[in-house]
C-alpha positions as CSV (number, residue, x, y, z in Angstrom):
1,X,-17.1,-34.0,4.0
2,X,-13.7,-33.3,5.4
3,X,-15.3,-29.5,6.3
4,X,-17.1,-31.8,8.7
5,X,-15.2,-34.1,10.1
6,X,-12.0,-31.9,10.4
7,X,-9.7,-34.7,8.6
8,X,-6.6,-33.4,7.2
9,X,-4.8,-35.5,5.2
10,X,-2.3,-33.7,3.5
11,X,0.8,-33.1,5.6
12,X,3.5,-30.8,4.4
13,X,6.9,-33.1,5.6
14,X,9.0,-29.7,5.8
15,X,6.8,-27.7,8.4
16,X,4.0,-30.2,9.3
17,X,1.1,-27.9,8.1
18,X,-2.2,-30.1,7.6
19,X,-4.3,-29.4,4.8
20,X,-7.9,-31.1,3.8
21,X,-7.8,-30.3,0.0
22,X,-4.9,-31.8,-2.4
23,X,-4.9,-27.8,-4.0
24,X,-4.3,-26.8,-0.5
25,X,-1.3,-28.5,0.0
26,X,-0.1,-28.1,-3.3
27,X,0.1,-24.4,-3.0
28,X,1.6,-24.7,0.2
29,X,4.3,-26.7,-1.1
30,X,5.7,-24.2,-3.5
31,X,6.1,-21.7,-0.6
32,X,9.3,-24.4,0.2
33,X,10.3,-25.1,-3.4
34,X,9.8,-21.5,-4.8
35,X,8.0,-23.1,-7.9
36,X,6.2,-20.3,-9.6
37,X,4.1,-22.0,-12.7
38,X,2.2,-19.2,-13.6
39,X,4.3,-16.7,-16.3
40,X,3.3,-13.2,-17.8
41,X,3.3,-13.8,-21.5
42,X,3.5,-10.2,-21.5
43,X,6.7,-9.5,-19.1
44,X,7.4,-12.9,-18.1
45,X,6.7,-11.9,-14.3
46,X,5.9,-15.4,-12.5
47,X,3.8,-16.5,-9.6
48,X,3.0,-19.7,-7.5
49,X,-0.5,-18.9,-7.1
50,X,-3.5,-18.3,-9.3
51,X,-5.2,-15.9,-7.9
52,X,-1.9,-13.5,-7.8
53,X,-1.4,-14.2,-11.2
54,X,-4.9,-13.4,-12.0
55,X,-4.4,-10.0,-10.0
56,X,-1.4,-9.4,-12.0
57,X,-2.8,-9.8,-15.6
58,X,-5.0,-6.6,-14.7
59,X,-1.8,-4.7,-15.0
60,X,-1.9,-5.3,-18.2
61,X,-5.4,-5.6,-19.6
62,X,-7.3,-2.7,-17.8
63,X,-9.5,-5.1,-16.0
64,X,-11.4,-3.2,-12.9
65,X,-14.1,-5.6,-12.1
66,X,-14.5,-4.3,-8.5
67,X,-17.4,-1.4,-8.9
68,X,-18.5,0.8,-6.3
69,X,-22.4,1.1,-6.3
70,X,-22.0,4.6,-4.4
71,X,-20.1,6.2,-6.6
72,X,-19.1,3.7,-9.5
73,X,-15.4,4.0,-9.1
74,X,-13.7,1.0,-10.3
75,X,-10.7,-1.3,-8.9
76,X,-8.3,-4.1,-10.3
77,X,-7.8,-5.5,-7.0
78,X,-10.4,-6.7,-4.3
79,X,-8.3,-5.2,-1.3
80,X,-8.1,-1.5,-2.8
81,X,-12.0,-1.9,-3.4
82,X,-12.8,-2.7,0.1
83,X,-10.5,-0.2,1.2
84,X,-12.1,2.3,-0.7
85,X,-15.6,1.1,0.5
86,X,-14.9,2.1,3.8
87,X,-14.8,6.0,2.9
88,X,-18.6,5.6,2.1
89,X,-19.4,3.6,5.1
90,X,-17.1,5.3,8.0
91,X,-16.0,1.6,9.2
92,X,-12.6,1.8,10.9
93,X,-11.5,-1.7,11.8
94,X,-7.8,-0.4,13.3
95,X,-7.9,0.7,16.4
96,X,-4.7,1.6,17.9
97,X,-4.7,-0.6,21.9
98,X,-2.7,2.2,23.5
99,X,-4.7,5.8,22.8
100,X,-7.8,3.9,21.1
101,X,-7.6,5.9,18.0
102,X,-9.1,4.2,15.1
103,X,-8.3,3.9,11.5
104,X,-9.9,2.7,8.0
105,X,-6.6,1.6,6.7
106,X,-3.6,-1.1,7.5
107,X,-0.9,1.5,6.2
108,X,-2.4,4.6,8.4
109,X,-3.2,2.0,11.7
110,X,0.6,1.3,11.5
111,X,2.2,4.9,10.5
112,X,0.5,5.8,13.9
113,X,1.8,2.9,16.1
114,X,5.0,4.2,15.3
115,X,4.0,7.5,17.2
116,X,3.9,4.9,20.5
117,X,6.5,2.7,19.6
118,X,9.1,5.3,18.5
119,X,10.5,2.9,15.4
120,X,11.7,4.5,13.0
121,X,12.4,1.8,10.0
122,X,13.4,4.2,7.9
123,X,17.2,4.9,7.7
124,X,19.6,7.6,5.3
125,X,22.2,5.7,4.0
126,X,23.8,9.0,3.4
127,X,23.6,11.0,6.9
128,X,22.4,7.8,9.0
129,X,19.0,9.6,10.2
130,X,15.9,8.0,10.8
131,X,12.4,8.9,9.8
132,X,9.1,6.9,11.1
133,X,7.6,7.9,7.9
134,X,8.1,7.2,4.1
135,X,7.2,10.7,3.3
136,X,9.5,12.1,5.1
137,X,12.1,9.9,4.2
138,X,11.8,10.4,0.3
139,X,11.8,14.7,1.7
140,X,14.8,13.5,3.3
141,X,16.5,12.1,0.5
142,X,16.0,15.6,-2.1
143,X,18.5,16.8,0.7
144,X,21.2,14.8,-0.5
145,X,20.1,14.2,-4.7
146,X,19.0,17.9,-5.2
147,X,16.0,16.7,-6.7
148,X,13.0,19.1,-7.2
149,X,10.2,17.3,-9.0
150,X,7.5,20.0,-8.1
151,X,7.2,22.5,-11.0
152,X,5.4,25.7,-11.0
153,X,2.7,26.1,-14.3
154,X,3.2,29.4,-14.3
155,X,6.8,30.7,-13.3
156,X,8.6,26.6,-14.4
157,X,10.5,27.3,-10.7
158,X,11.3,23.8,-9.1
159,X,11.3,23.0,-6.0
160,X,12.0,19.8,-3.4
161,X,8.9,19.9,-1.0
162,X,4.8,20.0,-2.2
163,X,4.2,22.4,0.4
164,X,7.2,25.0,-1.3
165,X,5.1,24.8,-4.4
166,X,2.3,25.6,-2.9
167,X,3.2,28.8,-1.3
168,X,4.6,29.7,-4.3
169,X,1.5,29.3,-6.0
170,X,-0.6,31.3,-4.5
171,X,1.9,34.0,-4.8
172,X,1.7,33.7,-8.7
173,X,-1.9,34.2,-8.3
174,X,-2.2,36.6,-5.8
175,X,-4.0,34.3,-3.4
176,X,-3.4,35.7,0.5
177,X,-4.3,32.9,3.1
178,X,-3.9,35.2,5.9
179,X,-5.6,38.3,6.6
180,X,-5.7,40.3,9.2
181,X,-8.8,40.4,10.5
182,X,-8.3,44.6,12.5
């Protein structure tokens, strides 16, 4: 009835938030007491909420009961499922106010804002400079560990950047991307 009426009887005496359901508020309350009741048996991660902890346990079992009835891929987690829906149906709910561009995911919508705003969150702790991008950050970063995790099958060569490995690729098999066309 309270879904009618609008009465909210639980009041949260730290931030005054109103809530109509006694489960409500009780969540709400361990975001000010940090209580986290739900525990991993498994690796003792805990959680305030339910749900989260439900999430979590997928980790560990394999669970995937999101199923896509285009192409019957499967996901742990509702988000990455309707994420993943939207490559099937074209919907791009992020649409950039400035240059109107428009984007099927949260992470892509925000990358490009960057492009308007000029932030650039990411900062060297080594050389102080500043990248708007993660990728380009963790590129960054090989500069200073010397770390070349991409590894040529064929000649074991390492290298820092994906796109290095590539080009070397395709001269191990002979592949020529550009021909002259006289």
């Amino acid at each position: 009835m309270r879904t009618h009426t609008g009465e909210e009887p639980y009041i949260c005496d730290v931030c005054l938030s109103e809530f109509s359901q006694k489960g409500h508020f009780r969540q709400h309350m361990r975001t000010h007491t940090g209580e986290e009741p739900y525990i991993c048996d498994v690796c003792l991660s805990e959680f305030s909420q339910k749900g989260h902890f439900r999430q979590h346990m997928r980790t560990h079992t394999g669970e995937e009961p999101y199923i896509c009835d285009v192409c019957l891929s499967e996901f742990s987690q509702k988000g990455h499922f309707r994420q993943h829906m939207r490559t099937h149906t074209g919907e791009e709910p992020y649409i950039c106010d400035v240059c109107l561009s428009e984007f099927s995911q949260k992470g892509h919508f925000r990358q490009h804002m960057r492009t308007h705003t000029g932030e650039e969150p990411y900062i060297c702790d080594v050389c102080l400079s500043e990248f708007s991008q993660k990728g380009h950050f963790r590129q960054h970063m090989r500069t200073h560990t010397g770390e070349e995790p991409y590894i040529c099958v064929f000649c074991m060569s390492e290298f820092p950047r994906k796109d290095t490995l590539r080009q070397n690729m395709r001269i191990r098999i002979g592949e020529k991307t550009y021909e002259c066309d006289v």
